[in-house]
BALOBA-1460 file (C-alpha; in Angstrom, 3 decimals):
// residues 229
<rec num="1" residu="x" x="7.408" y="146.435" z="219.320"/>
<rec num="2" residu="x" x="6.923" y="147.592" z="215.854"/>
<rec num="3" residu="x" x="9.570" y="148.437" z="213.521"/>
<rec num="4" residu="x" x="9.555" y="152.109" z="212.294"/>
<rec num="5" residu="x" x="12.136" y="154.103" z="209.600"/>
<rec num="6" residu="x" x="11.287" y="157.193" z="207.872"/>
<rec num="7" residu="x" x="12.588" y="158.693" z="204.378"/>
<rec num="8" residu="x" x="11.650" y="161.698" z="201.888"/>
<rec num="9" residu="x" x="9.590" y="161.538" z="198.797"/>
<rec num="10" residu="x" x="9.557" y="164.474" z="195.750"/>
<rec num="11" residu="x" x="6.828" y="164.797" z="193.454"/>
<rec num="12" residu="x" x="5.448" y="167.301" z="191.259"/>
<rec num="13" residu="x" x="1.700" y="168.497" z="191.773"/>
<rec num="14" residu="x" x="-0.445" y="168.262" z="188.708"/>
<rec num="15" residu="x" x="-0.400" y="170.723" z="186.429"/>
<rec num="16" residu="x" x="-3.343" y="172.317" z="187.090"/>
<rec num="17" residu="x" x="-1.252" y="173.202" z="190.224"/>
<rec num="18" residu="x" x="1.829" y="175.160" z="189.044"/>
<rec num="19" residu="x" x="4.375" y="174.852" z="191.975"/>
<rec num="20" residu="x" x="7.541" y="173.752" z="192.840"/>
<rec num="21" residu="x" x="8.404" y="170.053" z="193.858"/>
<rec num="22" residu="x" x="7.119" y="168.428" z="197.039"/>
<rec num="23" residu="x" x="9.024" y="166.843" z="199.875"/>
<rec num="24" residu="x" x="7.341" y="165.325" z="202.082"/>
<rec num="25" residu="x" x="8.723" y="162.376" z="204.903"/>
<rec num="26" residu="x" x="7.267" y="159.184" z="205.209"/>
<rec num="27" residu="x" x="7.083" y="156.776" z="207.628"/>
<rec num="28" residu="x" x="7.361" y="153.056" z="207.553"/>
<rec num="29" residu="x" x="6.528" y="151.027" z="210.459"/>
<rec num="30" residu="x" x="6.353" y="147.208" z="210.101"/>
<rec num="31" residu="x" x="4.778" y="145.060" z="212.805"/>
<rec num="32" residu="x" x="3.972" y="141.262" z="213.474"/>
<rec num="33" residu="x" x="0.312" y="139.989" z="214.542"/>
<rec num="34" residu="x" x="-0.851" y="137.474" z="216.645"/>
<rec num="35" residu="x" x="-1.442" y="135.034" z="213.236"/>
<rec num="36" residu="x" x="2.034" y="135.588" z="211.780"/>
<rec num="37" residu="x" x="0.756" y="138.504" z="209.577"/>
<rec num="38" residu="x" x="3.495" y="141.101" z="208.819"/>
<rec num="39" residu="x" x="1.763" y="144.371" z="208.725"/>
<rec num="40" residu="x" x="2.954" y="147.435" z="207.115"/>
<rec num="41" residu="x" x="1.417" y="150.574" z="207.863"/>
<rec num="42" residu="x" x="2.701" y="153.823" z="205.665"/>
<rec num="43" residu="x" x="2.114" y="157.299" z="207.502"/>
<rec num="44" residu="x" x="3.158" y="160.296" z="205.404"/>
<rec num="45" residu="x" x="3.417" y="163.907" z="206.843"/>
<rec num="46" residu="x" x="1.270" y="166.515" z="204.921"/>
<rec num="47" residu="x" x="3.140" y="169.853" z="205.452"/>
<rec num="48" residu="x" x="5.946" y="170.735" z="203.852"/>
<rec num="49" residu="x" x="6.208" y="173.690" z="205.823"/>
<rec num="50" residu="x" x="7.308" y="172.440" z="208.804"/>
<rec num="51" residu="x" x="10.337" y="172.725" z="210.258"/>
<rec num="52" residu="x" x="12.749" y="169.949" z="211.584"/>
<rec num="53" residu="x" x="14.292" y="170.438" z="215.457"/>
<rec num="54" residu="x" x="17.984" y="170.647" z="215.170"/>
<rec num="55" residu="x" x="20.053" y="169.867" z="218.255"/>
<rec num="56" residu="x" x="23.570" y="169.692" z="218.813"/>
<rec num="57" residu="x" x="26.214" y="168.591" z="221.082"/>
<rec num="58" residu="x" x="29.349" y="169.799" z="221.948"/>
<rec num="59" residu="x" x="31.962" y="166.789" z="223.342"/>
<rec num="60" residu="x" x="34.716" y="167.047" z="225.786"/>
<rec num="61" residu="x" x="36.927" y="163.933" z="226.005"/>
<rec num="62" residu="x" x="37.592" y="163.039" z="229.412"/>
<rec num="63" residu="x" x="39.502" y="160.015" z="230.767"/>
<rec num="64" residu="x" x="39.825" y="156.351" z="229.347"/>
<rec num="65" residu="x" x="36.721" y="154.389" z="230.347"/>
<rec num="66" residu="x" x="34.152" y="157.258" z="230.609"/>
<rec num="67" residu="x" x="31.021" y="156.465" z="228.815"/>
<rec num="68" residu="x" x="29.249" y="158.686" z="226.574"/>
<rec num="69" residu="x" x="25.241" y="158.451" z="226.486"/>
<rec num="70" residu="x" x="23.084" y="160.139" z="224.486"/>
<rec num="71" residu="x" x="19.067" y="159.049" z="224.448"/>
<rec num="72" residu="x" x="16.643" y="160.974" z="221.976"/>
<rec num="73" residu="x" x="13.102" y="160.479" z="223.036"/>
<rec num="74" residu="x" x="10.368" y="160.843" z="220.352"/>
<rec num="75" residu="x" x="7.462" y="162.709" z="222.941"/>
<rec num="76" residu="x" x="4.434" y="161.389" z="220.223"/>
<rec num="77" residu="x" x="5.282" y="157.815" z="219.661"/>
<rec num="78" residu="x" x="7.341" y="158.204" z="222.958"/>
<rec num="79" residu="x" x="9.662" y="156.027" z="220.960"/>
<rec num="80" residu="x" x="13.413" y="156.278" z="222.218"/>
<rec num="81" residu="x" x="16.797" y="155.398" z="221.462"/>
<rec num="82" residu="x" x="19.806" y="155.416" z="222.873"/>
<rec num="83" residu="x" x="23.398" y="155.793" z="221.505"/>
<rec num="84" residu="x" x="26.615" y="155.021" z="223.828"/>
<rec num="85" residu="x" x="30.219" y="154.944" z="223.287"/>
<rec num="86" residu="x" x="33.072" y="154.103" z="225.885"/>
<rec num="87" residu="x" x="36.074" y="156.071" z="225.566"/>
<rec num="88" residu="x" x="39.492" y="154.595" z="224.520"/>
<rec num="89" residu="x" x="43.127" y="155.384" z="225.020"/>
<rec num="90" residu="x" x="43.705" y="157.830" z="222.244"/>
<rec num="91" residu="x" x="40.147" y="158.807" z="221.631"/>
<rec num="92" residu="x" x="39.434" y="162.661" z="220.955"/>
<rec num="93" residu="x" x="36.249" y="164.544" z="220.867"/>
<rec num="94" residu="x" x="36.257" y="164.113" z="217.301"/>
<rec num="95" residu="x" x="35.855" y="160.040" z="217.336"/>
<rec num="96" residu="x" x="33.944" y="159.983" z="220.087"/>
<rec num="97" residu="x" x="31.455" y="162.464" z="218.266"/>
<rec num="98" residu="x" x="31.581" y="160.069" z="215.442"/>
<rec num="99" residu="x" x="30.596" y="156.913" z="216.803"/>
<rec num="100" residu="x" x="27.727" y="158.708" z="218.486"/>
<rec num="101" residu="x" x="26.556" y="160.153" z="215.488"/>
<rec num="102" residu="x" x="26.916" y="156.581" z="213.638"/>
<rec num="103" residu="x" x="24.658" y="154.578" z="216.011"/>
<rec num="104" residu="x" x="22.075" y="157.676" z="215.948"/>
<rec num="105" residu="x" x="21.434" y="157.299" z="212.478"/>
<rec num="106" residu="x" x="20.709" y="153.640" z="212.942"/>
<rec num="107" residu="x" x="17.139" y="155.410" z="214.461"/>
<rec num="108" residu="x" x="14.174" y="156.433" z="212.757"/>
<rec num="109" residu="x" x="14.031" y="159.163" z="215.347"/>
<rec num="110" residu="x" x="16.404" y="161.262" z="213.840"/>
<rec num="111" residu="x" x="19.595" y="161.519" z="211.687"/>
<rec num="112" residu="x" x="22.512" y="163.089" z="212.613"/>
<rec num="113" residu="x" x="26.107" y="164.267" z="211.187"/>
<rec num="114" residu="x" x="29.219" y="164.777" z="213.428"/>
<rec num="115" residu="x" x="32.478" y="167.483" z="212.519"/>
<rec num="116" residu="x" x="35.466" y="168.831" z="215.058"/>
<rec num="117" residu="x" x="33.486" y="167.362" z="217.907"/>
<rec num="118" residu="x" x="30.293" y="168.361" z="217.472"/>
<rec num="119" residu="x" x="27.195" y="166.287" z="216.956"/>
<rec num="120" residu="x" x="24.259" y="167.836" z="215.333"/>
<rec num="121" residu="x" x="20.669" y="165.836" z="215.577"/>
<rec num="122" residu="x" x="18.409" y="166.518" z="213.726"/>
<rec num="123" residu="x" x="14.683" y="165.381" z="213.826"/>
<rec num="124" residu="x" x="13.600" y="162.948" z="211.455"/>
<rec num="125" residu="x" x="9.940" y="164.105" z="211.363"/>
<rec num="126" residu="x" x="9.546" y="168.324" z="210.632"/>
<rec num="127" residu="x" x="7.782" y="170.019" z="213.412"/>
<rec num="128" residu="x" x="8.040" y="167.255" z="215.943"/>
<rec num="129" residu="x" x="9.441" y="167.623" z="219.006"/>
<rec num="130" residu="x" x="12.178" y="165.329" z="220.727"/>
<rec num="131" residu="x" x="13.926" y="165.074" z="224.197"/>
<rec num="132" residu="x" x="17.786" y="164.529" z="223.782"/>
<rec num="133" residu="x" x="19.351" y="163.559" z="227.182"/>
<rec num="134" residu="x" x="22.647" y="162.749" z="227.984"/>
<rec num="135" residu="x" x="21.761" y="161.739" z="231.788"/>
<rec num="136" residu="x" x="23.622" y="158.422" z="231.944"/>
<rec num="137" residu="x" x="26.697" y="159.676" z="230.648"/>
<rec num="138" residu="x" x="29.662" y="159.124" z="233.050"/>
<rec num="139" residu="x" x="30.442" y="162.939" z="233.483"/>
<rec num="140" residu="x" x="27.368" y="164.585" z="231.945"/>
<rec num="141" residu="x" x="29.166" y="168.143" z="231.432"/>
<rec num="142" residu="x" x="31.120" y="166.774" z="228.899"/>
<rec num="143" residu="x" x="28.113" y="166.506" z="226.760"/>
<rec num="144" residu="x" x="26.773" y="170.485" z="225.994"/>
<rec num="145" residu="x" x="23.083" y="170.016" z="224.225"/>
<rec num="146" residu="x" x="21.882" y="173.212" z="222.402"/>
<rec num="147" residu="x" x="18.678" y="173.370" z="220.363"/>
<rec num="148" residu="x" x="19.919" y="174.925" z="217.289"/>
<rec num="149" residu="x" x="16.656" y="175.247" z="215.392"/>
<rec num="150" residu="x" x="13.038" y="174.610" z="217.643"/>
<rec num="151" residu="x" x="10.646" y="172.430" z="215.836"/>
<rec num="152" residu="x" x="7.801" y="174.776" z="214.191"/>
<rec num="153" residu="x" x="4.426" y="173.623" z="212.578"/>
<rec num="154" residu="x" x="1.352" y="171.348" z="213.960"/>
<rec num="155" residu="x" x="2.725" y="167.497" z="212.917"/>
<rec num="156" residu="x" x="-0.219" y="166.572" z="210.659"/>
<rec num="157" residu="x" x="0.562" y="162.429" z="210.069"/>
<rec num="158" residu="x" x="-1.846" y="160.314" z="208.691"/>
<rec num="159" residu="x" x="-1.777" y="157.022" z="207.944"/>
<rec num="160" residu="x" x="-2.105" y="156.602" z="203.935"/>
<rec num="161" residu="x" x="-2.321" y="152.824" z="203.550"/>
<rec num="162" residu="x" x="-0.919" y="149.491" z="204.759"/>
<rec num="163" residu="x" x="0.004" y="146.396" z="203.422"/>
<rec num="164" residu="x" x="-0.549" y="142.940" z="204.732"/>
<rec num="165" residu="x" x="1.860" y="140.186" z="204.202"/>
<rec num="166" residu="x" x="2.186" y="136.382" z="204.359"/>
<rec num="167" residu="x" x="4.154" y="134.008" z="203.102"/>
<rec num="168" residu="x" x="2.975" y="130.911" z="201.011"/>
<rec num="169" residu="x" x="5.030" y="127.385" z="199.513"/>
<rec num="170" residu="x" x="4.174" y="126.231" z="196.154"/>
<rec num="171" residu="x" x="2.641" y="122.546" z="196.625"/>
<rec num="172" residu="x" x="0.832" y="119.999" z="194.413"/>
<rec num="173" residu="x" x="2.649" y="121.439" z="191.054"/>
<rec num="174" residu="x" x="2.160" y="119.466" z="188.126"/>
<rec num="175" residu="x" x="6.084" y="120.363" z="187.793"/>
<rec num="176" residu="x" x="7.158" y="118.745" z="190.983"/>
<rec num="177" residu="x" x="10.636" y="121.055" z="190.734"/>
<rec num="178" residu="x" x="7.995" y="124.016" z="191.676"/>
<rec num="179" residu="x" x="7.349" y="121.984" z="194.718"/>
<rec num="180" residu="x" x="9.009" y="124.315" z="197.645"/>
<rec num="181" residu="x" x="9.274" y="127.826" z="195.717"/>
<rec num="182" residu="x" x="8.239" y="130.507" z="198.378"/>
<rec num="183" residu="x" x="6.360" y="133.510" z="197.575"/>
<rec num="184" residu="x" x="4.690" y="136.794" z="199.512"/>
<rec num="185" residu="x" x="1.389" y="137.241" z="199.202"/>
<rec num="186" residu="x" x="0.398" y="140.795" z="199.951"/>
<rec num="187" residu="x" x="-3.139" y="142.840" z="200.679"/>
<rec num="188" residu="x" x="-3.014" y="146.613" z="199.817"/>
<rec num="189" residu="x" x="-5.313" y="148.774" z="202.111"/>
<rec num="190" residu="x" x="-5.659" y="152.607" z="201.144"/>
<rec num="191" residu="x" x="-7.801" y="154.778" z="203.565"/>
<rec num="192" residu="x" x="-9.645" y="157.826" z="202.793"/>
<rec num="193" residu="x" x="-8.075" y="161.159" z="202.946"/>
<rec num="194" residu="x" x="-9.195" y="162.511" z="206.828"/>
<rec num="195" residu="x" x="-9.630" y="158.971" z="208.463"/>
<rec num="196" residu="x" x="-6.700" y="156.488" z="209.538"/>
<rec num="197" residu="x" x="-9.423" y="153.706" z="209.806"/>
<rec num="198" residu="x" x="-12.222" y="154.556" z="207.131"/>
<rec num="199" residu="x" x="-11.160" y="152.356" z="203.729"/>
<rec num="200" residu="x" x="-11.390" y="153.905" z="200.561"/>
<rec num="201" residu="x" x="-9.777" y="151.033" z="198.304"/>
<rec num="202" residu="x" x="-8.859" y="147.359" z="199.645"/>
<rec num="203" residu="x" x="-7.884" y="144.177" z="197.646"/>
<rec num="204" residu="x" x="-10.269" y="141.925" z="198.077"/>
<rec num="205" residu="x" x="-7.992" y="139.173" z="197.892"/>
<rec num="206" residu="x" x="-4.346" y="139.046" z="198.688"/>
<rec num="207" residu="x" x="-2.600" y="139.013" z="195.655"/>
<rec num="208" residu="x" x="1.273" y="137.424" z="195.253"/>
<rec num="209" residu="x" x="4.175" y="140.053" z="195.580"/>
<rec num="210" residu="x" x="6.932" y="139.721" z="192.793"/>
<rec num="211" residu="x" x="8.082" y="136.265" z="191.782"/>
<rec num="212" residu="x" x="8.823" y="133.162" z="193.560"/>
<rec num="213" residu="x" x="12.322" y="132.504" z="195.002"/>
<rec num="214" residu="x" x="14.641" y="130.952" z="192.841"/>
<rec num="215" residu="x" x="15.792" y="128.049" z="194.638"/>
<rec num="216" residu="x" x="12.810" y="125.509" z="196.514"/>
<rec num="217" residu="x" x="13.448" y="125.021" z="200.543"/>
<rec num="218" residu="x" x="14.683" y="121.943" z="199.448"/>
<rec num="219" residu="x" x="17.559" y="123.069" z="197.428"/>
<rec num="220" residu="x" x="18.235" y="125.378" z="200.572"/>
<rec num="221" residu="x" x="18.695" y="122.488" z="202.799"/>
<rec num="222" residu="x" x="20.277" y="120.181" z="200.489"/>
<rec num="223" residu="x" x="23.052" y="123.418" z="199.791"/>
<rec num="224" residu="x" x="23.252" y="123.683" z="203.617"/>
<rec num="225" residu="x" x="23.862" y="120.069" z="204.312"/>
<rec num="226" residu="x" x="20.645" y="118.683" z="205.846"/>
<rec num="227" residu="x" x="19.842" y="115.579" z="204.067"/>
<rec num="228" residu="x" x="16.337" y="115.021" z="203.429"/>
<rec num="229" residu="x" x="14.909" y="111.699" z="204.443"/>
């Protein structure tokens, strides 16, 4: 299953374009094919007039032991995660609120803040909708779910390029220390402005990514204690 996160960007137009700054999210999502291939496809969304769904939800401790579930479903990648927390002796709505909110921002569904009790969730991607369930919570009226703020504006994503990686070993070196180093290699793909699949730009061949590691594979196993025959 591929890896996704999203974060912001800020930029100014040109200036042939007076405005204000930009913000726009992006998302990252990082996948492994069939040959090894790390894959890296960037998907930006184009309206910066959308608005984010806001949820939140209103905790009631109950008794030692009762678990607290709360699953966020994204309904267009139907992508979903799920946050749970067990109650402890001495727990109050306010930690219990807290660790939810902690292992919800581990998702690149949405982020999320907790105060007094209250969890508030807030989409990670503006004008996309998401299911937030609390369903396999112990006692499920302890958990109140509101939508604060509906999700507004047609989701325009497209995919703006992606980036293949593999990995290579330095071999044959006239400098047999260099024997070992590890380096990416990386190919850049940037698509045309309306198509997810129609290339605009490519490199034609895959190009290495930064510098080599510092320290061969040897030195690595050496350091860890494998002796080398």
């Amino acid at each position: 299953m591929p890896i996704s996160n999203v974060t912001t960007v800020s930029y100014d137009r040109p200036v042939s374009t007076p405005t204000t700054s930009t913000v726009l999210p992006l998302r990252v999502e990082a996948d492994v094919d069939a040959t090894g291939k790390t894959v890296i496809n960037l998907y930006a969304t184009l309206d910066p007039a959308n608005v984010a769904e806001v949820n939140t939800v209103v905790i009631t401790a109950g008794a030692t032991g009762d678990i607290y579930t709360l699953t966020v479903v994204d309904n267009v990648l139907t992508t979903e995660y799920q946050a749970s927390y067990k109650q402890r002796s001495g727990d109050t709505a306010t930690t219990i609120a807290a660790a939810l909110a902690t292992q919800l921002n581990a998702s690149p569904i949405v982020k999320a803040t907790a105060a007094t009790g209250t969890v508030t969730v807030t989409s990670e991607i503006p004008g996309r909708n998401v299911t937030l369930a609390k369903t396999d919570s112990t006692v499920a009226t302890n958990l109140v779910i509101t939508t604060t703020t509906p999700p507004s504006g047609t989701v325009l994503e497209k995919k703006v390029g992606t980036l293949e990686v593999t990995v290579g070993v330095l071999t044959g070196q006239a400098d047999e220390n260099n024997n070992g180093l590890v380096f990416f290699n990386g190919k850049d793909i940037w698509y045309t402005a309306t198509s997810d699949v129609t290339i605009q730009k490519q490199t034609t061949t895959p190009g290495r990514i930064g510098s080599n590691s510092p320290l061969t594979l040897d030195a690595i196993q050496t350091a860890n204690g494998v002796v080398r025959a």
